[in-house]
DOKOLSE-374835 format. One record per residue (C-alpha): x, y, z; chain. Coordinates in steps of 0.02 Angstrom, whole numbers. Layout:
N
[[X Y Z] 'A'];
...
***
This chain:
114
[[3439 -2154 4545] 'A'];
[[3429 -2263 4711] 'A'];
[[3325 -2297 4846] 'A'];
[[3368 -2377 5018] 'A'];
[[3201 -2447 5095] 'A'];
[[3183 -2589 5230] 'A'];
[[3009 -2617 5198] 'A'];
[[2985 -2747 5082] 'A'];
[[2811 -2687 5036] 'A'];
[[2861 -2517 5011] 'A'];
[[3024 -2572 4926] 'A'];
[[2939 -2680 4784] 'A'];
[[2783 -2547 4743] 'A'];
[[2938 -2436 4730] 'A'];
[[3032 -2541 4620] 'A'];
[[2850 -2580 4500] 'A'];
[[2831 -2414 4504] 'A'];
[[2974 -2333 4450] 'A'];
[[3086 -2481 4331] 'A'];
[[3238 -2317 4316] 'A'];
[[3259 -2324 4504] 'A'];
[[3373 -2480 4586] 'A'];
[[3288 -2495 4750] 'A'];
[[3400 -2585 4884] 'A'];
[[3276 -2653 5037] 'A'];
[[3394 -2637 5177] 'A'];
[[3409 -2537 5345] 'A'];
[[3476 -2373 5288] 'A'];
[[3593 -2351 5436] 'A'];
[[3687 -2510 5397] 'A'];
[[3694 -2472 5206] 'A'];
[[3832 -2391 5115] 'A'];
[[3844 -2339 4917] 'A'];
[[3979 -2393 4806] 'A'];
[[4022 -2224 4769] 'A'];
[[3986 -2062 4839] 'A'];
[[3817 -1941 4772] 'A'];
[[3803 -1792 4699] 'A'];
[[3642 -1759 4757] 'A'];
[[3522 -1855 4915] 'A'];
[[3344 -1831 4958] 'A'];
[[3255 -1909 5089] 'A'];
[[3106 -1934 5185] 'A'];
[[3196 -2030 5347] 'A'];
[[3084 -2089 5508] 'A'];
[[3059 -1947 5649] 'A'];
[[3024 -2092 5769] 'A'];
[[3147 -2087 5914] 'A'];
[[3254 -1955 5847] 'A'];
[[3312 -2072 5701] 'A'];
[[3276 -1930 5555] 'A'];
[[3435 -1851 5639] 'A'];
[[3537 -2017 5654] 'A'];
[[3501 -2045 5454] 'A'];
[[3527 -1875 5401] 'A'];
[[3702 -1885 5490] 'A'];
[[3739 -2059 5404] 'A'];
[[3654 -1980 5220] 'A'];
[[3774 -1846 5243] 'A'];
[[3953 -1935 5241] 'A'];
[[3878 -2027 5075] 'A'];
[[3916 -1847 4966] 'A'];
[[4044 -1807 4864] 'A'];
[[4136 -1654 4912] 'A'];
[[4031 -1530 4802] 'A'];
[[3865 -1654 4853] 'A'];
[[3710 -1581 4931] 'A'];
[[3603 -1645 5047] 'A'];
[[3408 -1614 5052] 'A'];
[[3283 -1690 5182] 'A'];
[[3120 -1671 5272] 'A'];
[[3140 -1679 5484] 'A'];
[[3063 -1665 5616] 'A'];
[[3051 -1482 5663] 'A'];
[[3081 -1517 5852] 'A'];
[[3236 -1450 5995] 'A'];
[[3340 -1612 5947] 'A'];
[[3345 -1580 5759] 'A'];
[[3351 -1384 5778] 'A'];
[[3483 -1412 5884] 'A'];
[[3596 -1553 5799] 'A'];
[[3550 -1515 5608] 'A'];
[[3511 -1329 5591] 'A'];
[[3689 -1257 5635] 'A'];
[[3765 -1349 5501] 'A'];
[[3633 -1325 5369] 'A'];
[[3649 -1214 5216] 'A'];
[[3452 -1196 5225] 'A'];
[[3333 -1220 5355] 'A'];
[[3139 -1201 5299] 'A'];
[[2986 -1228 5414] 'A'];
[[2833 -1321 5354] 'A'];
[[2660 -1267 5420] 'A'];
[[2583 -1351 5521] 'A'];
[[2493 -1497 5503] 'A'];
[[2574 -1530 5342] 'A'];
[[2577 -1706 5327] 'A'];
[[2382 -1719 5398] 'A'];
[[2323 -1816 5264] 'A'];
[[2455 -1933 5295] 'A'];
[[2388 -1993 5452] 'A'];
[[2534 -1879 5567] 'A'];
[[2526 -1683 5643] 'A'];
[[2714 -1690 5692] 'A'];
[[2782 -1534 5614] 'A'];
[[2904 -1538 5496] 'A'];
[[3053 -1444 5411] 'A'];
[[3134 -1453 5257] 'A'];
[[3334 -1449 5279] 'A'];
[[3479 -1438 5145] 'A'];
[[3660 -1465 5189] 'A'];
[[3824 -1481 5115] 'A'];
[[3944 -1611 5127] 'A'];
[[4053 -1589 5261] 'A'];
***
């Protein structure tokens, strides 16, 4: 298991946390694996549109049976660019990251490598 996270806070409680996980702090859109995954799952940032730019990038990183599952923002831009080529497309209620401090809805969308 890996974990791409550029903040360095966030990176090391990760790393404390979890000692089976190799956590690389680095800016996920300039990162690529040694070797393509099987599986992904991520939580990217909605801000500016950039869940859609890292779910693009995630998705090149699969092997060619891999699968791709990640939370996005549920807005035109992402139904628009992501749910036509996704193999699921599920829609969180509302308000379900509230106690996280954000009301942005959300959905929850699984592709395939291309």
């Amino acid at each position: 298991i890996c974990a791409i996270e550029i903040n360095h806070v966030l990176a090391d409680r990760l790393g404390d946390k979890y000692k089976y996980v190799r956590v690389y702090r680095a800016d996920f859109l300039d990162w690529s694996p040694d070797q393509p995954f099987d599986r992904i799952v991520m939580n990217p940032p909605f801000r500016n549109a950039e869940d859609i730019k890292h779910i693009q990038h995630a998705r090149k990183m699969l092997k060619p049976d891999g699968r791709l599952v990640a939370i996005c923002a549920n807005g035109p831009r992402q139904r628009k660019q992501l749910q036509p080529i996704a193999r699921e497309w599920i829609d969180l209620p509302e308000g379900s990251f509230k106690d996280q401090g954000t009301n942005v809805n959300a959905a929850i969308v699984v592709l395939e490598a291309e």
